[in-house]
C-alpha positions as CSV (number, residue, x, y, z in Angstrom):
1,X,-1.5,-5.0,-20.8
2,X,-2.7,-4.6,-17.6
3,X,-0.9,-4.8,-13.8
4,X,-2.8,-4.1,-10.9
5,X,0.0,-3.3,-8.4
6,X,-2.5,-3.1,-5.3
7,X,-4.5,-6.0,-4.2
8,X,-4.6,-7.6,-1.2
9,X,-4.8,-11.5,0.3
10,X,-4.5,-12.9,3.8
11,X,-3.1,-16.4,4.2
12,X,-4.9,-19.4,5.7
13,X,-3.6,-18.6,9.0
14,X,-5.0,-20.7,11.9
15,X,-6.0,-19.6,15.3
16,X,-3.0,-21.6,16.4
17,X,-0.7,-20.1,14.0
18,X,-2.3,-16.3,15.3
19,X,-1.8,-17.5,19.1
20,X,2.1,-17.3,18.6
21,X,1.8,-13.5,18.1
22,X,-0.9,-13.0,20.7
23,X,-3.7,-15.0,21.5
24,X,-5.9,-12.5,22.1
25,X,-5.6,-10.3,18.9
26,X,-3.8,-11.7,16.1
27,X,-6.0,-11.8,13.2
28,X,-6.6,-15.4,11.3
29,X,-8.8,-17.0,8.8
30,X,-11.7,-18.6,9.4
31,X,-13.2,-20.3,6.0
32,X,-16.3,-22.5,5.0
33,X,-15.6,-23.1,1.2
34,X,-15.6,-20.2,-1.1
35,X,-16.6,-17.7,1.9
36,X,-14.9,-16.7,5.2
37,X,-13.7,-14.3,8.2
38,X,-11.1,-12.6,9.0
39,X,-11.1,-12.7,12.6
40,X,-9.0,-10.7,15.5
41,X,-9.0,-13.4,18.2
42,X,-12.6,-13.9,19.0
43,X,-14.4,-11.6,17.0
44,X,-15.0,-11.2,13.7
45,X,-13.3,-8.6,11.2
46,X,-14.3,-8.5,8.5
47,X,-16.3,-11.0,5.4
48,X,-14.3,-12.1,3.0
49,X,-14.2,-14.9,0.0
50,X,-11.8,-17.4,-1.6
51,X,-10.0,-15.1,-3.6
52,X,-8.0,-13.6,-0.8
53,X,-6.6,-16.5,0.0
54,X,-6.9,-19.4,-2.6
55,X,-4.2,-19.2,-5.5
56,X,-6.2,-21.1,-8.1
57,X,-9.2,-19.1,-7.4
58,X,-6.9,-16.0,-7.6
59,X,-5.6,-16.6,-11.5
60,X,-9.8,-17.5,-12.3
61,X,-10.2,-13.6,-10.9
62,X,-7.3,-12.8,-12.7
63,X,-8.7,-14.3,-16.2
64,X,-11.6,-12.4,-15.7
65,X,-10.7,-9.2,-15.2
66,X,-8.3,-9.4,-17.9
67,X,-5.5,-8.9,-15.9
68,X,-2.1,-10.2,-17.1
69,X,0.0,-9.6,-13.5
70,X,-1.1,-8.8,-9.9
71,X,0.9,-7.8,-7.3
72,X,-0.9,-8.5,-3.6
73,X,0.3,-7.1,-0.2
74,X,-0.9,-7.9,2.9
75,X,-4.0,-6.8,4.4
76,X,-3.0,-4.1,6.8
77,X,-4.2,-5.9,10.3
78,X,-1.5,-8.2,9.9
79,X,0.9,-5.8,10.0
80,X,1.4,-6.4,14.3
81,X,3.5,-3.3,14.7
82,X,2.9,-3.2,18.2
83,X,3.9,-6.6,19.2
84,X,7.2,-7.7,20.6
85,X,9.8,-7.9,18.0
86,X,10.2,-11.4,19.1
87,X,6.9,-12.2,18.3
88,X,6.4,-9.5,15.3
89,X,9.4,-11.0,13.2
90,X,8.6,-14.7,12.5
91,X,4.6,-13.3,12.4
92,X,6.5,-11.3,9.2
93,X,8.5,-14.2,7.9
94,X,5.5,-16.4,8.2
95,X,3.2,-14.5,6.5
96,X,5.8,-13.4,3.5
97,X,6.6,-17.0,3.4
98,X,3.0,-17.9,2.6
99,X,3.0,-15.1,0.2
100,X,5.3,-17.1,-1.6
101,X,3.4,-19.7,-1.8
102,X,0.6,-18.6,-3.4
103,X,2.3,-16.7,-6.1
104,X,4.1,-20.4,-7.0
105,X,1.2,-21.2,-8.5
106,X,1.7,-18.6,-11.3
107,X,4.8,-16.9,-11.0
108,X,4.8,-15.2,-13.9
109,X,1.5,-13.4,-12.9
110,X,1.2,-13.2,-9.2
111,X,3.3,-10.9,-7.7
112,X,3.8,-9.9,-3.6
113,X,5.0,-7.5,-1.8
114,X,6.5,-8.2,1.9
115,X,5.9,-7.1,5.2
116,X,8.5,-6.1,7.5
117,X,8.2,-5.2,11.5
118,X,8.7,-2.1,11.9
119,X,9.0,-1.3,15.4
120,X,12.3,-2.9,15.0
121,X,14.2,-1.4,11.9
122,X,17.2,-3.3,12.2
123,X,15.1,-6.3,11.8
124,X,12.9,-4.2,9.6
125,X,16.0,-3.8,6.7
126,X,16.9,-7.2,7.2
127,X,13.7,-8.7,6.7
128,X,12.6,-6.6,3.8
129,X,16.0,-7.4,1.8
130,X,16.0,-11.2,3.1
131,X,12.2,-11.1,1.3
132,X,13.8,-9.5,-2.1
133,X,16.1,-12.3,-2.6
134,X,13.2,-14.6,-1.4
135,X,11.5,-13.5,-5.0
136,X,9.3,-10.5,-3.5
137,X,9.3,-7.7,-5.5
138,X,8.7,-4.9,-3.0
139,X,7.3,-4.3,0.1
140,X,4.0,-2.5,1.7
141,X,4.6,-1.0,4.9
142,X,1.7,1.2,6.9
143,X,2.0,4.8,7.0
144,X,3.0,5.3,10.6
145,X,3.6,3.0,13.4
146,X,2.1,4.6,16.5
147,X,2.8,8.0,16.8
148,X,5.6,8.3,14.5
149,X,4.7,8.9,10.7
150,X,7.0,8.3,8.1
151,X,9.4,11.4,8.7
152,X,10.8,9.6,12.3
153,X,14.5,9.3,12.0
154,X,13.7,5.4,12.1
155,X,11.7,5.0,9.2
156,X,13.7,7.5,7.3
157,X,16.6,5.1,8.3
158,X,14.5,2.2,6.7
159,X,13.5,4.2,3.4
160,X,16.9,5.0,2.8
161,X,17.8,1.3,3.0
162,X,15.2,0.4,0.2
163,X,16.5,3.0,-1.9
164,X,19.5,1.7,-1.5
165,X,18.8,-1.9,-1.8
166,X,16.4,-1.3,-5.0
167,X,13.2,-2.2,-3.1
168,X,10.2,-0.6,-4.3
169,X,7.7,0.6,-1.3
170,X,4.2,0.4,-1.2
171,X,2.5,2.5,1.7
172,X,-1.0,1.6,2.8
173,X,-2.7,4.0,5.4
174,X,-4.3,1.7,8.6
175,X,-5.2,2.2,12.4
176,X,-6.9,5.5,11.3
177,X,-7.3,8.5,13.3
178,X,-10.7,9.9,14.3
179,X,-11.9,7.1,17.2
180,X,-15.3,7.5,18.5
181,X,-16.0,10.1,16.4
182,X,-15.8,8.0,13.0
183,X,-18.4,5.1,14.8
184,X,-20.6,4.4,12.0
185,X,-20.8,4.4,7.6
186,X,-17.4,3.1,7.2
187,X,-16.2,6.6,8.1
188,X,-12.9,5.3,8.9
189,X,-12.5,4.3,5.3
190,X,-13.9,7.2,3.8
191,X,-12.6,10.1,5.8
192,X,-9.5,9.3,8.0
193,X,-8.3,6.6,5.7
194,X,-7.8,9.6,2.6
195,X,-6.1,11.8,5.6
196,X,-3.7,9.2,6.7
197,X,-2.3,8.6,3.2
198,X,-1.9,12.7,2.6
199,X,-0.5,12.8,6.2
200,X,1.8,10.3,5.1
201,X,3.0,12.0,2.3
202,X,3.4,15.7,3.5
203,X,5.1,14.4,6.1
204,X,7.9,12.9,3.9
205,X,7.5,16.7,2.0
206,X,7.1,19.2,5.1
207,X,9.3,18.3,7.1
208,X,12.1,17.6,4.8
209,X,12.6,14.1,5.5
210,X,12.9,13.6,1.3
211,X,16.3,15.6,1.2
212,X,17.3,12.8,3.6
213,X,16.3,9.8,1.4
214,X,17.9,8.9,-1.8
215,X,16.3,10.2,-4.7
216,X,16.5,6.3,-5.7
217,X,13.9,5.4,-3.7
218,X,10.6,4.0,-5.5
219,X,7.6,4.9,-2.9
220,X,4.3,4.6,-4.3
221,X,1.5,5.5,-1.8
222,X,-2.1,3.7,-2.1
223,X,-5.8,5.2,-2.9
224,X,-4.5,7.8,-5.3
225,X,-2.9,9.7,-2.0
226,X,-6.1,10.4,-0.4
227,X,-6.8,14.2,-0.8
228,X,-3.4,15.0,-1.5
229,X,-3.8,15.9,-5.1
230,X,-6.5,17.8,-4.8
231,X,-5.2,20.1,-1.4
232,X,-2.2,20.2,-3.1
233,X,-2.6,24.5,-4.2
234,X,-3.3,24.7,-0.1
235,X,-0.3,23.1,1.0
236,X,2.3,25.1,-1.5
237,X,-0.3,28.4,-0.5
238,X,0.3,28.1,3.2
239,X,4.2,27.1,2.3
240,X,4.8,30.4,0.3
241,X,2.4,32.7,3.4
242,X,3.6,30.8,6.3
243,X,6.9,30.3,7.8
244,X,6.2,27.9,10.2
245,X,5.1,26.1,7.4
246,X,8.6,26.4,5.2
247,X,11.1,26.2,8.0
248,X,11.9,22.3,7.4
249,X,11.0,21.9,3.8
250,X,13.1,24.3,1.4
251,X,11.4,23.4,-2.0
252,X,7.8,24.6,-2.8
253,X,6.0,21.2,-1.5
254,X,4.8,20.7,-5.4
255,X,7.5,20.2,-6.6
256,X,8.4,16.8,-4.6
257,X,5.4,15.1,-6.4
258,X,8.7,13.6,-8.6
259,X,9.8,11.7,-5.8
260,X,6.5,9.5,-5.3
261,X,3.7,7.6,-7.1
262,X,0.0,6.9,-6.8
263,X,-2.0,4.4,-7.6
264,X,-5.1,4.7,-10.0
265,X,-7.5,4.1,-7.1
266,X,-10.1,7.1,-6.8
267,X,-13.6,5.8,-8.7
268,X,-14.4,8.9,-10.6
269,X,-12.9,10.2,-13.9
270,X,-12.4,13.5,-12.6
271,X,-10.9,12.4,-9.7
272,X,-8.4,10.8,-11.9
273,X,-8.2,13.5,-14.6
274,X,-6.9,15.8,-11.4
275,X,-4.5,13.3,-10.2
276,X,-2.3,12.6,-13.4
277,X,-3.0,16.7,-14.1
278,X,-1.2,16.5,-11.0
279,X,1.3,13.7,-10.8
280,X,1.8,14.0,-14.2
281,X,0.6,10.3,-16.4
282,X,4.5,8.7,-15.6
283,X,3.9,9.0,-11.6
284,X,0.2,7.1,-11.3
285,X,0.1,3.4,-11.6
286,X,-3.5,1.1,-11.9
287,X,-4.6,-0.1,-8.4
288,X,-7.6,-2.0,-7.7
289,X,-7.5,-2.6,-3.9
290,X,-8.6,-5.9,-4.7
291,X,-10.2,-8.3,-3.9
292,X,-12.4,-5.9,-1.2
293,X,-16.0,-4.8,-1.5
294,X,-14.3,-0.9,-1.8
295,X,-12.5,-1.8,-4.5
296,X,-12.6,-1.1,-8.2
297,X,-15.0,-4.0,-9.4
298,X,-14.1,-4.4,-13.0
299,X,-10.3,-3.5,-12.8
300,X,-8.9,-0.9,-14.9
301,X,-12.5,0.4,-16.2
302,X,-11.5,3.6,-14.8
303,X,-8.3,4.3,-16.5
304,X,-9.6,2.0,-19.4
305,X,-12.9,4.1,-20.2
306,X,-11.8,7.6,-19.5
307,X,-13.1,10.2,-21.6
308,X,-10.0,12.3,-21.8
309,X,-6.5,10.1,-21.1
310,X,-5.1,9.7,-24.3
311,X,-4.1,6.0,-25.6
312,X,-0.4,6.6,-24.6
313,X,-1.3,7.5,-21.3
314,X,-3.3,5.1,-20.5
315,X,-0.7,2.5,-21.5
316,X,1.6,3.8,-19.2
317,X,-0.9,3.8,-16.3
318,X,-2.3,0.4,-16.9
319,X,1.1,-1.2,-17.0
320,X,4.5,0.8,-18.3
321,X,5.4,2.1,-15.2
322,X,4.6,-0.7,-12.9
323,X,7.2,-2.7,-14.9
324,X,9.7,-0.2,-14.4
325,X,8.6,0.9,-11.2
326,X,8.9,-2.8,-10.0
327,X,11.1,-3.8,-12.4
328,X,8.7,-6.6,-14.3
């Protein structure tokens, strides 16, 4: 069995529709048949295809990648974190109500996960356990909003409420850091988007936010946590030498690696040999960051044809934990 837990889509949303949250950058689809954009008011985004967005086409990708469930998640520029909550909250509803809608086409194998405004946590909880009963079976949420990362009293306040209402996170690093500097050669995606997600973790780990947070929580963080697996000796080094570096966090920082997962989502065997040496085989789930040109094209190859997982582990990365980290 295979269950891809990270995909992505992006609803028809028209200009119209975007204008609501800001006319001037909301993102919304543009489409001529099986191709389209994904535009930010007047410019264009990014390419994209029918897959993202069209529910039949979706279960024909599906079929041929052999994939029994997928779960999708927005596509992070839809998130709208900075906008009014006003405006930022029926942008979430809308968007998690066409999420539903394209998983009615196959319930039993399309899967979502919601989004939630988080500039607004009160609305934030709400949202994300009015989307649970909905039929959602999680939500994605980016790994900072602003300058806060995910050890800010307020998103500690929202993680707590997830692991208290059973709802299983996804994080997805966006709005990376590096500006000018990361111009050209997708650097965005290739160097800050790997250092948001392991900022995002060791944040949760250094400064102790995860002895605030129920140890019920179910946080799984995208791209095989960027470079955290394989930093991971530098972190507990400097934690052991440094002080400053132990003041907030009072457990070696390897040892929280039980209180998160990964996905599978790293493109080379060794890669992925280091991150369940790591995480241990129980704490990585398959992720394909579909349906994106950076994505893993044939699904699953990866953990699939590896030279050294054994047939167990494999099984459990390909789809045991995902049902019982979602509960599927």
């Amino acid at each position: 069995m295979k269950i891809d837990i990270h995909s992505h889509f992006f609803p028809t949303i028209t200009r119209e529709e975007a204008a609501r949250l800001n006319p001037e950058r909301a993102p919304w689809l543009h489409s001529d048949g099986r191709s389209g954009q994904i535009m930010v008011g007047d410019k264009p985004f990014r390419p994209v295809h029918d897959v993202l967005w069209d529910p039949v086409r979706r279960i024909e990708h599906l079929d041929e990648q052999g994939l029994d469930i997928q779960i999708m998640c927005a596509t992070p520029v839809m998130f709208a974190y900075d906008a009014p909550i006003e405006r930022a909250l029926p942008w979430a509803q809308l968007m998690n109500d066409r999420a539903l809608e394209m998983t009615a086409r196959a319930p039993d194998r399309l899967k979502v996960l919601a989004q939630v405004p988080l500039q607004d946590i009160d609305a934030a909880c709400r949202e994300a356990s009015r989307a649970k009963a909905a039929g959602h079976v999680g939500v994605q949420i980016g790994n900072h909003v602003g300058n806060h990362d995910l050890d800010h009293d307020n998103l500690v306040t929202f993680l707590s409420h997830c692991a208290n209402d059973g709802i299983p996170v996804l994080v997805h690093p966006w709005d990376m850091m590096g500006g000018e500097r990361m111009r050209k050669w997708m650097l965005p995606w290739l160097v800050a988007m790997p250092a948001e997600t392991q900022l995002g973790i060791l944040s949760l780990i250094l400064s102790g936010a995860f002895e605030r947070i129920p140890e019920s929580l179910r946080i799984c963080f995208a791209h095989g946590g960027g470079g955290f697996a394989f930093l991971l000796g530098r972190v507990d080094n400097a934690w052991r030498h440094r002080d400053i570096v132990r003041e907030d966090c009072p457990q070696l920082p390897s040892s929280y690696v039980k209180r998160f997962f990964v996905d599978s989502a790293v493109f080379d065997p060794r890669a992925l040999q280091l991150l369940v040496d790591v995480m241990g085989p129980d704490r990585v789930m398959l992720g394909s960051d579909s349906p994106f040109p950076l994505g893993e094209q044939r699904i699953g190859s990866g953990v699939l044809e590896h030279p050294r997982l054994d047939d167990a582990d494999k099984a459990r990365i390909c789809a045991g934990n995902a049902r019982e980290f979602f509960g599927i």
